[in-house]
C-alpha positions as CSV (number, residue, x, y, z in Angstrom):
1,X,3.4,-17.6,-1.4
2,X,4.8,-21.0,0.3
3,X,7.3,-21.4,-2.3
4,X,9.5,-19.0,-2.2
5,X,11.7,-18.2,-5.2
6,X,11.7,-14.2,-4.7
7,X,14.2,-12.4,-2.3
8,X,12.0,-9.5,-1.2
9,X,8.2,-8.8,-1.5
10,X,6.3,-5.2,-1.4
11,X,3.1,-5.8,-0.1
12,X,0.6,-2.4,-0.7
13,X,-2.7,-2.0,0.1
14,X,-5.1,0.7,2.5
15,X,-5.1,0.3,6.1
16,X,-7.4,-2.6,7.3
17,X,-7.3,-4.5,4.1
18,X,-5.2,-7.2,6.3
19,X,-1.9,-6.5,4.7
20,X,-0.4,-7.4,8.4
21,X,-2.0,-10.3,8.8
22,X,-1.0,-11.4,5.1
23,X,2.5,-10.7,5.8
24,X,3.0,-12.4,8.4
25,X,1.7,-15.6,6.9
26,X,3.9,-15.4,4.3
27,X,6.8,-14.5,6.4
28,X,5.8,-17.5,8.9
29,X,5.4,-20.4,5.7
30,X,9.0,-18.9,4.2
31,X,11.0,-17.4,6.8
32,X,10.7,-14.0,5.4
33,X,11.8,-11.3,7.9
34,X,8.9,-8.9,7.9
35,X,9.8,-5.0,7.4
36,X,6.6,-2.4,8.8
37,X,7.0,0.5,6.7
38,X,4.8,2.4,8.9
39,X,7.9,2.3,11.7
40,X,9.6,4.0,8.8
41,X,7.1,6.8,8.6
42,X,6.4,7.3,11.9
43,X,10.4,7.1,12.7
44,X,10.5,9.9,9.5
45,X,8.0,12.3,11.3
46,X,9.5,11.8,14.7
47,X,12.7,13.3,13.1
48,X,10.9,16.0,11.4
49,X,9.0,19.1,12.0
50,X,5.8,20.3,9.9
51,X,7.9,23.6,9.1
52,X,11.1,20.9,7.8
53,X,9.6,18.6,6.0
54,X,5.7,19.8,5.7
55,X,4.5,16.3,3.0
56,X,4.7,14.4,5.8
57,X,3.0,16.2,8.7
58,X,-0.3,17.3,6.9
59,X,-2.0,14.5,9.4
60,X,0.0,15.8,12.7
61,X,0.6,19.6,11.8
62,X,-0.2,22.8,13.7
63,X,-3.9,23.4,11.3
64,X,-4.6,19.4,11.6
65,X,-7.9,18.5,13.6
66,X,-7.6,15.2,16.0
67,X,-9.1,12.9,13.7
68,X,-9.0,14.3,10.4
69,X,-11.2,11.9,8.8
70,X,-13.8,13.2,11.0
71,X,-13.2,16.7,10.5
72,X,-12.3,17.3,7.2
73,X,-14.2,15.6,3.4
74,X,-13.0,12.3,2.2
75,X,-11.8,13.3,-0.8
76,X,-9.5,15.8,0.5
77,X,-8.2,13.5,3.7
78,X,-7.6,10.9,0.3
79,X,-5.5,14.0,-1.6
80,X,-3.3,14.7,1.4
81,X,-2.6,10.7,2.2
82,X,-1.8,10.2,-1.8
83,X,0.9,13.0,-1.3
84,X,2.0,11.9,2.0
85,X,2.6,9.0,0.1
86,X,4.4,10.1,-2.8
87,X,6.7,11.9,-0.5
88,X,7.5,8.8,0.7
89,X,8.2,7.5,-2.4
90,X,12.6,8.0,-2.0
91,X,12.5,6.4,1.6
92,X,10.7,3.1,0.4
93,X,13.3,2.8,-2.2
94,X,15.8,3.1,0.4
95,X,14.4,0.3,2.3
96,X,14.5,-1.8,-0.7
97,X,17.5,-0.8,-1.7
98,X,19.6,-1.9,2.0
99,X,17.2,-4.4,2.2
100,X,19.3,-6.3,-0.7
101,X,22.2,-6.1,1.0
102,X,21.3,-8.4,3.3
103,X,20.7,-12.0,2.4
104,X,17.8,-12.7,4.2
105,X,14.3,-12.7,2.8
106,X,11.9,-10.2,3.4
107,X,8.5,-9.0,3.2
108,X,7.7,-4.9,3.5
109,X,4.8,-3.7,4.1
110,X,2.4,-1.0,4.5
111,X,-0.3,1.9,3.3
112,X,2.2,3.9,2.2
113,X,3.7,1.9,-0.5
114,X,2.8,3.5,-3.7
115,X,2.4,1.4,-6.9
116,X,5.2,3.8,-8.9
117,X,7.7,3.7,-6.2
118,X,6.9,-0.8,-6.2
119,X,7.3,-0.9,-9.6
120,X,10.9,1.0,-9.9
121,X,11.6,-1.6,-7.0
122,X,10.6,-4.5,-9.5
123,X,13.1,-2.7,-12.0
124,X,15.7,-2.4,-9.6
125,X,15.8,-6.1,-8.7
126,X,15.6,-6.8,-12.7
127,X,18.6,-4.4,-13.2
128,X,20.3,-5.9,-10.2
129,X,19.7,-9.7,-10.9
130,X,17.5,-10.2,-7.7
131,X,13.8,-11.1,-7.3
132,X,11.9,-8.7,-6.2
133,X,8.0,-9.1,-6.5
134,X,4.9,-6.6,-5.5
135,X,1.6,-6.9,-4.7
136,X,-1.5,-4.9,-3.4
137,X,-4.6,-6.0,-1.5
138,X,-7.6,-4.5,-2.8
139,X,-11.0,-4.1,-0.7
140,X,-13.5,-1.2,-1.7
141,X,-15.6,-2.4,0.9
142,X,-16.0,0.6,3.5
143,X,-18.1,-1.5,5.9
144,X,-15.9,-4.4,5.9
145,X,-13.1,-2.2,6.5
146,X,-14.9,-0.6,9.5
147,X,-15.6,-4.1,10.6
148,X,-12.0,-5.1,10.4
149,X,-10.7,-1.6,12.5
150,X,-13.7,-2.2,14.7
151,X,-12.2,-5.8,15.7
152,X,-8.3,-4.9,15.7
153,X,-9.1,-1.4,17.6
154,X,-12.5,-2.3,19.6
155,X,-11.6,0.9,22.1
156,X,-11.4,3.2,18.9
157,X,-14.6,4.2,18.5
158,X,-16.5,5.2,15.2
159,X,-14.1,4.4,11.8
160,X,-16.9,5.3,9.2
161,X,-14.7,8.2,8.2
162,X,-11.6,6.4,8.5
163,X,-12.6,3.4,6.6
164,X,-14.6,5.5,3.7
165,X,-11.3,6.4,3.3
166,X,-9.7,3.7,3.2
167,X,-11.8,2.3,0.8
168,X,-11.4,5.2,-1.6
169,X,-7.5,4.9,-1.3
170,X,-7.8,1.0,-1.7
171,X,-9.6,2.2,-5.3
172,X,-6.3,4.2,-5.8
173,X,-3.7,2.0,-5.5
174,X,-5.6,-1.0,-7.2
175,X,-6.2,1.9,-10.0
176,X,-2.4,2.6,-9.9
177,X,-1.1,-1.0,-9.5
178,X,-2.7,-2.3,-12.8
179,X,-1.2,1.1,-14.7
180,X,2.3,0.1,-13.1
181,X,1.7,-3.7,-14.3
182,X,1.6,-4.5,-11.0
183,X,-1.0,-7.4,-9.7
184,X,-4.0,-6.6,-7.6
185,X,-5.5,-9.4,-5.1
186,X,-8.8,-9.0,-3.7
187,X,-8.6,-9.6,-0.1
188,X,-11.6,-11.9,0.2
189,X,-12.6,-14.5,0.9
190,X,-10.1,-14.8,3.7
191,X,-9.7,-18.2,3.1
192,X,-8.3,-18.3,-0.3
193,X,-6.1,-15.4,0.4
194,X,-2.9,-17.2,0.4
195,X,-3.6,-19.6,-2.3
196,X,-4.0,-16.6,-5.0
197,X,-0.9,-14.6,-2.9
198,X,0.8,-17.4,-4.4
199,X,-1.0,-17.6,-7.9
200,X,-0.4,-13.9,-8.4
201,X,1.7,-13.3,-11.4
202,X,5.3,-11.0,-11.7
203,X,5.1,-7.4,-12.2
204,X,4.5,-7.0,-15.9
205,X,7.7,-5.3,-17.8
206,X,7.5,-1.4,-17.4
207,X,4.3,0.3,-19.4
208,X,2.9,-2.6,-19.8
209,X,-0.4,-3.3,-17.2
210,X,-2.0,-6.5,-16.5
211,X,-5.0,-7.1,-18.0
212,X,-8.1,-6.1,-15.4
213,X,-11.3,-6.3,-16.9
214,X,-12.5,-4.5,-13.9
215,X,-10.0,-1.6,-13.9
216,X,-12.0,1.9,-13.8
217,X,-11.3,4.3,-16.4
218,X,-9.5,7.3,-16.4
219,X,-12.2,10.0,-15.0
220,X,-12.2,10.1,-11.3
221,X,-15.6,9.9,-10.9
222,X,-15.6,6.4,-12.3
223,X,-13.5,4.4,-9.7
224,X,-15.3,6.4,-6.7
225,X,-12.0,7.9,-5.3
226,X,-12.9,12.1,-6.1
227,X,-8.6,12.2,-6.9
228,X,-7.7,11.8,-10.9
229,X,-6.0,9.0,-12.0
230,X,-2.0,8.8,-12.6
231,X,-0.7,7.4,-15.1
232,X,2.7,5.6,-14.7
233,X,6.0,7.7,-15.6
């Protein structure tokens, strides 16, 4: 996105997709301040106890293993990060909402962004005559993403749970995106990313999704994630 003509960006997508890396090349070619909404979350939780607020400590909690992703089946680590999520949902629009009142660009990012909560952003800026866009990097790949955590974290260990995961939730949100009329950019090949960053077209008007040839159908068995669909309210 060299040319910049919005006033803030939401950029989505799973862990080790390269949202960061995205970010920050977008913040670099427009001098976009760049907003981590996983200092957000972790800020959230630091202020919170499982027993207060208990949607966002199903990770960290009394009954929560050391690696979960290790410990417990995809499809139910991919439940409890959807609704970790979606309890997040009011402090993203928060974000968004001071981050208007301050006439600098910026770029938010993180895993935690849900597509519904990005697309009431979108209609926020509409209603408020500022540009707001979103976006979500999609890769389904689970190996690639293991490749990607194994060269950002190369003292982490194994990620095969972690990035099965990932991929799953990567499904999700590119499943959600489209329903919210939001676009969805495949993260490869790396060296095209920014070009179709750029190309990627505005948030469709509400209840009305982009066209995706590609997009998986309702049942959840279809797009690989185990977790039904949602539609968009």
């Amino acid at each position: 996105m060299p040319k910049r003509t919005w006033e803030l960006v939401l950029l989505g997508g799973a862990s080790g997709v390269g949202k960061s890396a995205a970010a920050a090349r977008i913040a670099g070619a427009t001098g976009a301040f760049v907003v981590e909404f996983d200092d957000v979350v972790a800020a959230l939780q630091e202020l919170t106890t499982a027993e207060q607020h208990p949607a966002l400590h199903h990770f960290d909690g009394p009954t929560a293993p050391e690696r979960p992703e290790d410990t417990w089946p995809p499809e139910r680590v991919l439940e409890l990060q959807i609704a970790t999520a979606e309890a997040l949902e009011p402090a993203a629009l928060g974000v968004v909402r001071n981050r208007l009142t301050v006439p600098v660009p910026a770029v938010i990012e993180g895993d935690y962004l849900t597509p519904a909560v990005c697309a009431r952003a979108v209609a926020l800026g509409r209603a408020t005559g500022r540009d707001v866009r979103a976006v979500f990097l999609h890769d389904g790949d689970a190996e690639r993403i293991a490749a990607n955590y194994a060269a950002r974290e190369p003292a982490g260990g194994d990620r095969t749970g972690r990035a099965e995961v990932g991929a799953r939730y990567s499904h999700w949100l590119a499943d959600e995106a489209r329903r919210n009329g939001l676009p969805v950019v495949d993260c490869r090949p790396w060296n095209t990313l920014a070009d179709r960053l750029d190309a990627a077209p505005d948030a469709a008007p509400s209840g009305t999704p982009h066209a995706a040839p590609d997009a998986a159908p309702d049942a959840a068995a279809a797009d690989g994630t185990g977790v039904p669909s949602r539609r968009a309210p």
